[in-house]
C-alpha beads as a LAMMPS data file, in Angstrom:
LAMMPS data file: protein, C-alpha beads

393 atoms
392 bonds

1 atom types
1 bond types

-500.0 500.0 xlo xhi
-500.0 500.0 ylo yhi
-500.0 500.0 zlo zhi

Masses

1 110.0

Atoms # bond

1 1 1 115.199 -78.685 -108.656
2 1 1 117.827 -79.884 -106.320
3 1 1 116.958 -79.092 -102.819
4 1 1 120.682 -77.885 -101.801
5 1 1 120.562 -75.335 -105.001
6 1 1 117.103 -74.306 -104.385
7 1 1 118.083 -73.191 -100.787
8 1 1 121.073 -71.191 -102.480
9 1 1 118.813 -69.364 -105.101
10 1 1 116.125 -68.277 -101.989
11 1 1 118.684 -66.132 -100.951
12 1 1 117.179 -63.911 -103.872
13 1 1 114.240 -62.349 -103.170
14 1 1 112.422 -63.795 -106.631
15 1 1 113.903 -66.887 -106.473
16 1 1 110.326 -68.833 -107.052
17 1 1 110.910 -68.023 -110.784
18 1 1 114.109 -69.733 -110.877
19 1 1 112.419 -73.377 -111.033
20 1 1 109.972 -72.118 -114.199
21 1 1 112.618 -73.149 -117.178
22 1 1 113.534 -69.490 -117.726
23 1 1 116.405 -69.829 -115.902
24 1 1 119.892 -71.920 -117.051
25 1 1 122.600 -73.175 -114.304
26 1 1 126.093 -73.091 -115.524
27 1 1 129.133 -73.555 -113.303
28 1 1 131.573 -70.211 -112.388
29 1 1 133.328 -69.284 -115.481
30 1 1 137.078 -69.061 -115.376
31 1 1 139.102 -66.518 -116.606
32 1 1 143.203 -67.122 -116.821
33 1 1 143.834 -63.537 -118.505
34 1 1 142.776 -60.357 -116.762
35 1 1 144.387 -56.944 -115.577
36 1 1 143.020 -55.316 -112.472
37 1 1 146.062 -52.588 -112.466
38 1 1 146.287 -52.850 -108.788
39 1 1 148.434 -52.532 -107.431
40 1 1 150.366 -49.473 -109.072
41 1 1 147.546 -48.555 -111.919
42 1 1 143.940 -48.270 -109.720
43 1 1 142.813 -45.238 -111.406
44 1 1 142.145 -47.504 -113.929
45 1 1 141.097 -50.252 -112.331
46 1 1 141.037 -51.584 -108.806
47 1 1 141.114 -55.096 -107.560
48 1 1 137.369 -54.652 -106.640
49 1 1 135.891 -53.054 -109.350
50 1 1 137.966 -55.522 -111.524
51 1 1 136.544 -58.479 -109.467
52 1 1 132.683 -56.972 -109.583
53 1 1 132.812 -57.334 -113.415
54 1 1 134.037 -60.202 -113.410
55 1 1 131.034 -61.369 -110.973
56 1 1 129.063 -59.630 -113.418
57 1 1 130.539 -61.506 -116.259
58 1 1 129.345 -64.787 -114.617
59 1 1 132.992 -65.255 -113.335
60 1 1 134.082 -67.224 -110.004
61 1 1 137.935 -67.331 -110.926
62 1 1 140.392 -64.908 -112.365
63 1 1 143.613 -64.777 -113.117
64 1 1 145.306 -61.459 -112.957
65 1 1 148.181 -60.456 -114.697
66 1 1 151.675 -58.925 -113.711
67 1 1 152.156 -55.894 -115.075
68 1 1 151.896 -54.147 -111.614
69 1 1 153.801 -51.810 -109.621
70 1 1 155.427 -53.327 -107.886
71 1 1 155.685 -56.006 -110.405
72 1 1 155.293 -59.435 -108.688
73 1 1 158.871 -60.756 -109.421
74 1 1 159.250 -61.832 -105.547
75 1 1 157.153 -62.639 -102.530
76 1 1 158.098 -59.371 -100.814
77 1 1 156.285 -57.934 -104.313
78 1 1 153.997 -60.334 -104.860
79 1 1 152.630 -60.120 -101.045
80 1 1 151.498 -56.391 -101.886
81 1 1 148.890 -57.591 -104.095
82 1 1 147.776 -60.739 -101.857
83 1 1 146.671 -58.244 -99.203
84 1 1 144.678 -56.125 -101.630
85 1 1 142.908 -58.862 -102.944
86 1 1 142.308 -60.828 -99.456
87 1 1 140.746 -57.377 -98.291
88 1 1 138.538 -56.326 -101.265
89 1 1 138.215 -59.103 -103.864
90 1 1 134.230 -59.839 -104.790
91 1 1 135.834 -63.446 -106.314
92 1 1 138.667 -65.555 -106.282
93 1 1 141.554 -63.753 -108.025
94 1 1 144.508 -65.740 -108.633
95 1 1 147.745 -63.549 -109.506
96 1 1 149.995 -64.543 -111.833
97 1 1 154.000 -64.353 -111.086
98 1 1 156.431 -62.591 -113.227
99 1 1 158.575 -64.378 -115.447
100 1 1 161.866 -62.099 -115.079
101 1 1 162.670 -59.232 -112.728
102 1 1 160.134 -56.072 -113.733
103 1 1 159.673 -57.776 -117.131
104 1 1 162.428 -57.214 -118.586
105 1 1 163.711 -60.331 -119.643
106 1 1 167.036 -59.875 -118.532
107 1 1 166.995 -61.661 -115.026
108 1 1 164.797 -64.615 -113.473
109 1 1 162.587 -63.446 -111.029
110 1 1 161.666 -65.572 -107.703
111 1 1 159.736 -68.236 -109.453
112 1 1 160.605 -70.720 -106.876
113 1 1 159.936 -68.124 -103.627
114 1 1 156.552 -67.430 -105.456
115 1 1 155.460 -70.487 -106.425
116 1 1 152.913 -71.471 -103.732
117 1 1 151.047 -68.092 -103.977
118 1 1 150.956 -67.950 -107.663
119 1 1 148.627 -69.430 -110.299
120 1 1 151.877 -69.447 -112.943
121 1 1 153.841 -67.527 -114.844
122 1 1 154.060 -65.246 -117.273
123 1 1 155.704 -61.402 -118.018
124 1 1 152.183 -60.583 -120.063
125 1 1 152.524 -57.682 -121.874
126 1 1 155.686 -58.623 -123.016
127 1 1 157.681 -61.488 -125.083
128 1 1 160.483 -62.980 -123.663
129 1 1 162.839 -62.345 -126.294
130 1 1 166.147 -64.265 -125.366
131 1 1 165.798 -67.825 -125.714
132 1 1 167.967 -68.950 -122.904
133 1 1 165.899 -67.027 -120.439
134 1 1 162.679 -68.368 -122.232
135 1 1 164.281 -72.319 -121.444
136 1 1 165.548 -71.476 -117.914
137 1 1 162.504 -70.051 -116.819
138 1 1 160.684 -73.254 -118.453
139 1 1 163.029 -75.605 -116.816
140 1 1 162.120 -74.068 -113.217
141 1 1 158.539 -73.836 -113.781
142 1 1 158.775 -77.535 -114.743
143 1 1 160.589 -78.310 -111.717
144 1 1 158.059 -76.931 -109.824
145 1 1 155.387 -78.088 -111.509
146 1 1 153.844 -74.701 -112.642
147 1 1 152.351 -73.407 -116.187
148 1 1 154.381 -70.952 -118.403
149 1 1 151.986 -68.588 -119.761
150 1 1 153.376 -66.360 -122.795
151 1 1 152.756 -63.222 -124.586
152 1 1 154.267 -64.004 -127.562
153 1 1 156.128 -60.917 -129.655
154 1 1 159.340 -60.061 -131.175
155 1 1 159.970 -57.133 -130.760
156 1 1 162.598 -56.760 -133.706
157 1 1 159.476 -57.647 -136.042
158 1 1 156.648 -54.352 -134.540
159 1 1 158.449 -51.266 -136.288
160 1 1 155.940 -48.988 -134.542
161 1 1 152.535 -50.969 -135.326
162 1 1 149.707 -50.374 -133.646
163 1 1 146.964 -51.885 -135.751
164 1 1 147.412 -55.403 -137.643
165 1 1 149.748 -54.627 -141.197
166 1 1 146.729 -55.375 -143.321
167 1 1 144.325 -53.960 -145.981
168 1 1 142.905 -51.321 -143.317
169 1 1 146.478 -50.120 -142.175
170 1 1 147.033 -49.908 -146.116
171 1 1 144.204 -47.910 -147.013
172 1 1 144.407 -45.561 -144.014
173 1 1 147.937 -44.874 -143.797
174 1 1 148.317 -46.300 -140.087
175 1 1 151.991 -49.088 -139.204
176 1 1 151.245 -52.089 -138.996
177 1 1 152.118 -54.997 -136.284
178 1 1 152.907 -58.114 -138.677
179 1 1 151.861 -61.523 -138.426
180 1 1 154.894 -63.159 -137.818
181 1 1 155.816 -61.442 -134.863
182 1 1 153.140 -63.368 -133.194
183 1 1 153.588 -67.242 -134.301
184 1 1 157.478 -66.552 -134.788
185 1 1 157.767 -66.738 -131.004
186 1 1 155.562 -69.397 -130.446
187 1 1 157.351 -71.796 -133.000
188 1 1 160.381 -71.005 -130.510
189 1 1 158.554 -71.938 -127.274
190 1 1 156.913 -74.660 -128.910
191 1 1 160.668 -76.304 -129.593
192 1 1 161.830 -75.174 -125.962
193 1 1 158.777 -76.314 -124.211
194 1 1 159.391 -80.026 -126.216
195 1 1 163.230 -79.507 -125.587
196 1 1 162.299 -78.760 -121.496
197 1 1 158.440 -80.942 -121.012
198 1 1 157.819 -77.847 -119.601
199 1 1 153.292 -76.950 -119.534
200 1 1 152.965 -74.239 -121.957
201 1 1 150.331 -72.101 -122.810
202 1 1 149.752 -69.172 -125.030
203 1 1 147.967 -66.044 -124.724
204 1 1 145.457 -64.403 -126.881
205 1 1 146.476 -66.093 -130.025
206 1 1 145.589 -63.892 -133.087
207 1 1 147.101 -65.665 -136.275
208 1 1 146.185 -68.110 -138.847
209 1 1 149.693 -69.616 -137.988
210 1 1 149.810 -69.645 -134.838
211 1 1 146.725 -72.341 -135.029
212 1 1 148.728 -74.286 -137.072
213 1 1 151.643 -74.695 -135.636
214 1 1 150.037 -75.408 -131.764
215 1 1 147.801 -77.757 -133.857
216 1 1 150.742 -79.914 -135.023
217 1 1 152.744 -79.597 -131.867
218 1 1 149.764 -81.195 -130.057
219 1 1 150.089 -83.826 -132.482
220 1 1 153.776 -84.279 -131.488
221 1 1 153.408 -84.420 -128.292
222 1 1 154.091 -81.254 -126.870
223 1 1 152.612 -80.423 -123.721
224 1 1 150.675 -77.096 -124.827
225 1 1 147.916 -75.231 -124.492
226 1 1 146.252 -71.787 -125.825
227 1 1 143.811 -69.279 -125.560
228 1 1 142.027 -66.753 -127.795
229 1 1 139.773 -63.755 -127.011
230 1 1 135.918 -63.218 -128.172
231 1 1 137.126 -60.211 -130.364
232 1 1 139.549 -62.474 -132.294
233 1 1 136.743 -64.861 -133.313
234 1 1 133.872 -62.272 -134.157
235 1 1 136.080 -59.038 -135.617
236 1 1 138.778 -58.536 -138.475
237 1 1 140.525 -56.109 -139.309
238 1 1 137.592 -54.754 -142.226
239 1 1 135.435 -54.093 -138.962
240 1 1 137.918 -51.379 -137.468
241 1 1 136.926 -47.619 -136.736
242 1 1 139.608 -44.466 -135.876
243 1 1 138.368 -45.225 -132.513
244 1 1 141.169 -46.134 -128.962
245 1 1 137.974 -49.329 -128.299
246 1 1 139.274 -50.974 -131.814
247 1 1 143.221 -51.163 -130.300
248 1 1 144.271 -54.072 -128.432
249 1 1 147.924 -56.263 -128.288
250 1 1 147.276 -58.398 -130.469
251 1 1 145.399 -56.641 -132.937
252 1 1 142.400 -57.476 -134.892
253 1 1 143.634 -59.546 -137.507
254 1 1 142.668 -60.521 -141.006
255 1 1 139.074 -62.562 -141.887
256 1 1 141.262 -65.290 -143.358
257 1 1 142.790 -65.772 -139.250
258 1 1 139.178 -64.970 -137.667
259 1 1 138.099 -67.767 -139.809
260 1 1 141.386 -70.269 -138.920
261 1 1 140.648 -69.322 -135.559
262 1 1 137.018 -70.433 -135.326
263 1 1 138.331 -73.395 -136.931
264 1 1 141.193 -74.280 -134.166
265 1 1 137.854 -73.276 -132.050
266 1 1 135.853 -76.458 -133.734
267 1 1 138.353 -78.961 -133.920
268 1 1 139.866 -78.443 -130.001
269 1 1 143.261 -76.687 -131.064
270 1 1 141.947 -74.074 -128.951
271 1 1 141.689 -74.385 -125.564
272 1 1 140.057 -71.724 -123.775
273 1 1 138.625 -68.537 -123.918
274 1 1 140.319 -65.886 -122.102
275 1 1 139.025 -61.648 -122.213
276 1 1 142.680 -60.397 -122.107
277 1 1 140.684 -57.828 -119.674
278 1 1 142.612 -54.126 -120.255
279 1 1 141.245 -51.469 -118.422
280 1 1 142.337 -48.154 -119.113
281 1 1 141.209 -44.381 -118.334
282 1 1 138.964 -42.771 -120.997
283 1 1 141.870 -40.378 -121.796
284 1 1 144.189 -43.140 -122.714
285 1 1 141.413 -44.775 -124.342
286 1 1 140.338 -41.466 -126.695
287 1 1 143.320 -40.735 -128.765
288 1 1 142.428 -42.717 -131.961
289 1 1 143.798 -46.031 -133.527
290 1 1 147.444 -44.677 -133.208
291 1 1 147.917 -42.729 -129.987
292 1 1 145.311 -44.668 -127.381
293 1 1 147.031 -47.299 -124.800
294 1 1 146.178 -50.489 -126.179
295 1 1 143.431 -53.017 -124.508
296 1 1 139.788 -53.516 -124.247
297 1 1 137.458 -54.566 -121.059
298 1 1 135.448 -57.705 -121.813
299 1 1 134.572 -59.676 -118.304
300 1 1 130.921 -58.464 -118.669
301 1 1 130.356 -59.280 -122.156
302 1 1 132.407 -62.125 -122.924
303 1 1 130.041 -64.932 -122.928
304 1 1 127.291 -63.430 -123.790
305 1 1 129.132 -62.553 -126.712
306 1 1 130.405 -66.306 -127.087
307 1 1 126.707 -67.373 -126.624
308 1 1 125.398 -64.780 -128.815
309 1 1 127.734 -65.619 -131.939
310 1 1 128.454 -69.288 -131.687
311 1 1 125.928 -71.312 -129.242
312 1 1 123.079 -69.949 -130.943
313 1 1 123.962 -70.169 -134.401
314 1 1 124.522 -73.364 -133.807
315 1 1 128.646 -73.065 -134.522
316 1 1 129.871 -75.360 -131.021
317 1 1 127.436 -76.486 -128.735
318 1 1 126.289 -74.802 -125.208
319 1 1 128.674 -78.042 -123.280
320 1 1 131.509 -77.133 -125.604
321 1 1 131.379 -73.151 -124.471
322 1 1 131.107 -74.246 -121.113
323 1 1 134.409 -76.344 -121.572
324 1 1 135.969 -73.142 -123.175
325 1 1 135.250 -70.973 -120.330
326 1 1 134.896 -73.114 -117.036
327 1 1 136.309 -76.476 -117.173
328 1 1 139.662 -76.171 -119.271
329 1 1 140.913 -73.270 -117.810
330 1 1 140.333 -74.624 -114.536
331 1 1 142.066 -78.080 -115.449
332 1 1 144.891 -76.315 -116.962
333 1 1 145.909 -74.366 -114.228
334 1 1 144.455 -76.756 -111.253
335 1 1 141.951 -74.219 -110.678
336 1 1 139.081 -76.000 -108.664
337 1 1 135.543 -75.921 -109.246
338 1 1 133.842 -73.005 -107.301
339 1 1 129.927 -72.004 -107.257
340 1 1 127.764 -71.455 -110.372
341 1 1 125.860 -68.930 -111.894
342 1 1 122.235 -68.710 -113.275
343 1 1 121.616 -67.333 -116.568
344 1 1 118.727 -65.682 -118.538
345 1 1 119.836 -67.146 -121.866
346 1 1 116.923 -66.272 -123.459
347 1 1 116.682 -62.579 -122.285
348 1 1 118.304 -60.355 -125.326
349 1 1 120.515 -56.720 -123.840
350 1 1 121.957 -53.951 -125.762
351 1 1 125.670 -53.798 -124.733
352 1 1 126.493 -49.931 -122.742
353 1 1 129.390 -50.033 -121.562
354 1 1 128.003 -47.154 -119.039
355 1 1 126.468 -50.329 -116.866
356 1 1 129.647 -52.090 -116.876
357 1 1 130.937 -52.177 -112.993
358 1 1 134.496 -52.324 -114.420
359 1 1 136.221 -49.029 -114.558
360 1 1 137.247 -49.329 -118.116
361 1 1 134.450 -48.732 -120.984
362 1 1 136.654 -48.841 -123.821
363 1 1 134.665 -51.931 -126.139
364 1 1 134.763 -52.493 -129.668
365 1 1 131.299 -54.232 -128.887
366 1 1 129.177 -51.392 -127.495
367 1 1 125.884 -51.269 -128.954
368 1 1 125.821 -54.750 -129.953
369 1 1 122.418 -56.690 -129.139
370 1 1 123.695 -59.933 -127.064
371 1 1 121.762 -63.233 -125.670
372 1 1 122.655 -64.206 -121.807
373 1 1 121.998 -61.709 -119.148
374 1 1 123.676 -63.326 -115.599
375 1 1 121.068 -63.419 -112.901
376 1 1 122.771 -64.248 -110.352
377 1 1 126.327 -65.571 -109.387
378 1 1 127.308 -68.161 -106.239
379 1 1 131.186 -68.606 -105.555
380 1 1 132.142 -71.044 -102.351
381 1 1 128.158 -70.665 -101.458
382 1 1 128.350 -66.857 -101.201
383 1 1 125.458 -64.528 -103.273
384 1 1 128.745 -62.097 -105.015
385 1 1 126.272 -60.735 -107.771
386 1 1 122.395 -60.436 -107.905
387 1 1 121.296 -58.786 -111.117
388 1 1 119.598 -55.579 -109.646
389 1 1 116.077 -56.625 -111.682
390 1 1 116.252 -59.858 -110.643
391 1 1 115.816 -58.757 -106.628
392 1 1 112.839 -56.472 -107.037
393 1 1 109.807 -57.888 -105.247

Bonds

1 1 1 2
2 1 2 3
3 1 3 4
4 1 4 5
5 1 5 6
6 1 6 7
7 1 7 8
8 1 8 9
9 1 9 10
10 1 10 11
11 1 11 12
12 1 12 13
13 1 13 14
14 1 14 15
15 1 15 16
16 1 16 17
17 1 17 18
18 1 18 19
19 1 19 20
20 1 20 21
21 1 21 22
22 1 22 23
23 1 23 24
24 1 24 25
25 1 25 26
26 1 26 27
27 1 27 28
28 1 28 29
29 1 29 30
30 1 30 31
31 1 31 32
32 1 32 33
33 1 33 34
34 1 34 35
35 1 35 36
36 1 36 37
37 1 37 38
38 1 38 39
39 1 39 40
40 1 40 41
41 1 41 42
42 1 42 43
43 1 43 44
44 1 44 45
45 1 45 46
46 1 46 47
47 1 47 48
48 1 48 49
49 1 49 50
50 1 50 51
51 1 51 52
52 1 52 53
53 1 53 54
54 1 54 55
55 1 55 56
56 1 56 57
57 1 57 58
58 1 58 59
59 1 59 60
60 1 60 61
61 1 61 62
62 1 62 63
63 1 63 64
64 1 64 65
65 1 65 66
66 1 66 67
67 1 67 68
68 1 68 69
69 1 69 70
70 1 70 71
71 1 71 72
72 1 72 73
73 1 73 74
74 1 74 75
75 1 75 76
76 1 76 77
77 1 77 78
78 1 78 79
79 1 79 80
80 1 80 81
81 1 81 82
82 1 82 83
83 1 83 84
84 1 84 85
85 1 85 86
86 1 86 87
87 1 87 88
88 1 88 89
89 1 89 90
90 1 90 91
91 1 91 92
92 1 92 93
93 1 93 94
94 1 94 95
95 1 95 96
96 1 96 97
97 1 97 98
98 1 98 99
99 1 99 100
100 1 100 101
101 1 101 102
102 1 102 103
103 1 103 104
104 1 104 105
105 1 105 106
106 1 106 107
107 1 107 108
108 1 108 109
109 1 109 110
110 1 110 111
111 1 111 112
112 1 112 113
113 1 113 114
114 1 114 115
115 1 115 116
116 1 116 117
117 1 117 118
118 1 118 119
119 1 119 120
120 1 120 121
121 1 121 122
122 1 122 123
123 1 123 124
124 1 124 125
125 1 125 126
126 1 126 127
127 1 127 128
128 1 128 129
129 1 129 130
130 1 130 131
131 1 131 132
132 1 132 133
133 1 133 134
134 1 134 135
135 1 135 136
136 1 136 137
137 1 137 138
138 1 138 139
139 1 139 140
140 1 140 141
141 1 141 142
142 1 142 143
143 1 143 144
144 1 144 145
145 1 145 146
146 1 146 147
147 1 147 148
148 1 148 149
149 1 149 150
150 1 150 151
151 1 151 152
152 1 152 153
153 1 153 154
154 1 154 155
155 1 155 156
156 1 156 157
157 1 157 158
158 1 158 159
159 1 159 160
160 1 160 161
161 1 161 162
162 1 162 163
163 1 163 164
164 1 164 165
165 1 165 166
166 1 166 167
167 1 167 168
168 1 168 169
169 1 169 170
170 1 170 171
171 1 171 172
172 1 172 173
173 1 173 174
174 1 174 175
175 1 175 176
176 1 176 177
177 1 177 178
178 1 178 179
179 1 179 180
180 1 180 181
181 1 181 182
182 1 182 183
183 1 183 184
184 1 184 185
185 1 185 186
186 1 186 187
187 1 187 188
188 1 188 189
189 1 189 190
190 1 190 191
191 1 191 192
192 1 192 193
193 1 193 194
194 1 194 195
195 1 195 196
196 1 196 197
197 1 197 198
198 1 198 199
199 1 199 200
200 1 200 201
201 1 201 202
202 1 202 203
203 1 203 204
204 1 204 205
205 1 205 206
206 1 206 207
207 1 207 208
208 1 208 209
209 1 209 210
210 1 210 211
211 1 211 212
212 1 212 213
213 1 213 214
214 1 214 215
215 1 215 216
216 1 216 217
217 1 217 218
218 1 218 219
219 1 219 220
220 1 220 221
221 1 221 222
222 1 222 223
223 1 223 224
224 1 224 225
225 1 225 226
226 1 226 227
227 1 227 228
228 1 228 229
229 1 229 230
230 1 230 231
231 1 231 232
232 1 232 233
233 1 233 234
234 1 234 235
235 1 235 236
236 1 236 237
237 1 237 238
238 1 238 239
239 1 239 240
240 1 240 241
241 1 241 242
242 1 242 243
243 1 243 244
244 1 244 245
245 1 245 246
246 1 246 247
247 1 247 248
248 1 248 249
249 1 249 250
250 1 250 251
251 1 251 252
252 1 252 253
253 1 253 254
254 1 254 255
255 1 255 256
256 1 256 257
257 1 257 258
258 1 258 259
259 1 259 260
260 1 260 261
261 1 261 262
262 1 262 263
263 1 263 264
264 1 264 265
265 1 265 266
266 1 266 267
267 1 267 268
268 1 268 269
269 1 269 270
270 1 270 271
271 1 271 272
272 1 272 273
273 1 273 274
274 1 274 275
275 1 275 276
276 1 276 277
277 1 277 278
278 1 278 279
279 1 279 280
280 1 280 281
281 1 281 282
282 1 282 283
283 1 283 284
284 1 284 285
285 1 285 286
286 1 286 287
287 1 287 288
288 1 288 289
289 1 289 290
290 1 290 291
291 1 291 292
292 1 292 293
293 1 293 294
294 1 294 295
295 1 295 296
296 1 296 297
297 1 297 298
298 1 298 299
299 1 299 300
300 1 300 301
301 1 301 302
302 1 302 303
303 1 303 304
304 1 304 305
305 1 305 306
306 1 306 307
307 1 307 308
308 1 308 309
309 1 309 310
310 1 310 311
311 1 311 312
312 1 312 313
313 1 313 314
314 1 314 315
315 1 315 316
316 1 316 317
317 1 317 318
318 1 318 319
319 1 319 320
320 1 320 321
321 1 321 322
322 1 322 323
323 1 323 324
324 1 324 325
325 1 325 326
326 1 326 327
327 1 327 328
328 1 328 329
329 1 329 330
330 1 330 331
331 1 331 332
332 1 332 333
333 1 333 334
334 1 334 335
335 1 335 336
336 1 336 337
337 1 337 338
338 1 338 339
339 1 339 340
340 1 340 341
341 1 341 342
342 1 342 343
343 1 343 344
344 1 344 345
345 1 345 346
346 1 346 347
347 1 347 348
348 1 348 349
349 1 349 350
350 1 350 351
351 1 351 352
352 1 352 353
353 1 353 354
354 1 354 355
355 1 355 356
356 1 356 357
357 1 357 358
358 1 358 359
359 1 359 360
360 1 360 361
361 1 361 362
362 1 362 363
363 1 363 364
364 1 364 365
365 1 365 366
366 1 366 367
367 1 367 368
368 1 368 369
369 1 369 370
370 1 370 371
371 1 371 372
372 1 372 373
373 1 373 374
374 1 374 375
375 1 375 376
376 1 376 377
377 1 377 378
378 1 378 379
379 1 379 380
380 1 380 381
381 1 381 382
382 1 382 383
383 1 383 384
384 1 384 385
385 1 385 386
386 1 386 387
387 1 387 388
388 1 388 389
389 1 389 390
390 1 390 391
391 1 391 392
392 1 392 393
């Protein structure tokens, strides 16, 4: 074992039984897609607890959304939520910068003011519906040489869907969100990010088409990226319960776009993985399929998950996983390396979301036997999580 990393792992009281092959070294996962809900939201989540799962989760880097109050539209905003996080954050949390003033697509917001506290941009949470705001914002964040990151939605196309417009909306009687008001925006960006050169990337893609078309405009050229979340590649809409941990934005889609999706996943279309972390209150989270906020928490269980369902069966390859959750999101967004984490991939867990040390719970995945239990998590040479059975003496 290297001497430097052996010195690191003595800092755990058991650390003899690190060198015995039990044990796998991975570098600190990064995350470009979380919520934390501070500040504005902390009694569902706080910046800590939100950076303790994601320590959990094997993460050194996060990237925290803007839908915040205040919402980081300007420094004076944004410097709100660089305190909280220099004063309680367990890792490195990155925040992004709004797109437009509160979100609401009308005005630009401070992109240029922001720009050297910011990871990028993006008004998550919300599509950018008017084009010309979509290219100006592009052409700045081009200019200064930042990613756009976009939750793409029109909002003419939801007519009150909640759940994906498929055969279980059908059969249950629930509105459905359709497919096109996912990849219809995206075929937009994708012709205003060529138009602009601006680096693009896209959120928690859902949609058979929405791999298609970022497949082709990588072939042309476009400078794009794109993300997709563990519960897009594993679930479909058949596997949905009248239950608030089954709704998330996007929603669990068809098998036909799981399937595209693990195909995009094969053949490099896709990018990254990214949780889409959305912690909310068990109230919010208890009102069945129609009524509950949407959003799931996933920092703890997202690669295990990813390990679980694709690594071991042998689908892409434990370097490829690695590149979806460490090394592209971090090249993307000129993240830089930070610290490492040792893993138990062998060791098998049931999933309760009762352990998590996020305050959300709300999981389409509890219960679910999962390979890959963290041990132990380094960032910038600093112990930030010690799996409580791995320090007994």
């Amino acid at each position: 074992m290297n001497p430097a990393l052996r010195k690191k792992l003595s800092l755990i009281p058991s650390a003899e039984r690190f060198s015995n092959g039990e044990y796998t070294v991975i570098p600190g996962l990064c995350d470009v897609h979380v919520h934390f809900r501070e500040p504005g939201f902390s009694y569902k989540e706080t910046v800590r607890s939100g950076s303790m799962a994601a320590a959990h989760g094997g993460f050194t880097d996060v990237l925290t959304m803007p839908n915040l109050n205040p919402v980081p539209d300007s420094v004076e905003n944004l410097a709100v939520q660089l305190k909280i996080i220099e004063d309680s954050a367990a890792v490195n949390v990155r925040p992004y910068g709004a797109i437009t003033v509160g979100e609401k697509g009308e005005i630009l917001a401070d992109l240029a003011g922001m720009a050297p506290y910011v990871a990028a941009f993006s008004d998550d949470g919300k599509g950018v519906q008017r084009d010309e705001m979509m290219e100006l914002a592009m052409i700045t964040a081009k200019r200064l040489g930042k990613v756009i990151a976009a939750h793409c939605e029109v909002n003419s196309l939801l007519n009150g869907g909640y759940i994906h417009d498929g055969e279980y909306a059908a059969a249950h009687g629930h509105r459905g969100i359709c497919s096109e008001s996912e990849w219809r925006q995206i075929e937009r960006d994708i012709s205003l990010a060529k138009k602009t050169g601006c680096k693009y990337h896209v959120c928690h893609i859902s949609t058979a088409e929405s791999v298609a078309l970022i497949r082709q405009a990588k072939k042309d050229g476009v400078d794009i990226t794109c993300e997709t979340g563990p519960h897009y590649l594993i679930l479909d809409d058949s596997d949905l319960k009248e239950d608030g941990r089954f709704k998330m934005n996007p929603p669990l889609r068809s098998k036909k776009d799981r399937l595209a999706l693990i195909e995009g996943l094969t053949d490099g279309t896709i990018d990254m993985i990214a949780t889409d972390h959305a912690p909310h209150s068990a109230e919010e989270k208890s009102r069945g399929l129609e009524k509950s906020a949407f959003g799931i928490v996933g920092l703890e269980t997202s690669f295990p998950l990813m390990y679980t369902y694709f690594v071991r069966t042998g689908v892409i390859t434990l370097e490829r996983l690695v590149e979806l959750m460490a090394r592209n999101p971090r090249r993307r967004f000129g993240i830089p390396e930070s610290g490492f984490g040792v893993w138990k991939l062998g060791e098998k867990f049931t999933v309760d979301p009762e352990k998590f040390l996020s305050m959300g719970r709300a999981t389409p995945f509890a219960g679910a036997e999962l390979y890959g239990v963290n041990a132990a998590l380094f960032s910038d040479d600093r112990l930030v999580y010690s799996n409580p059975e791995e320090s007994e003496e």
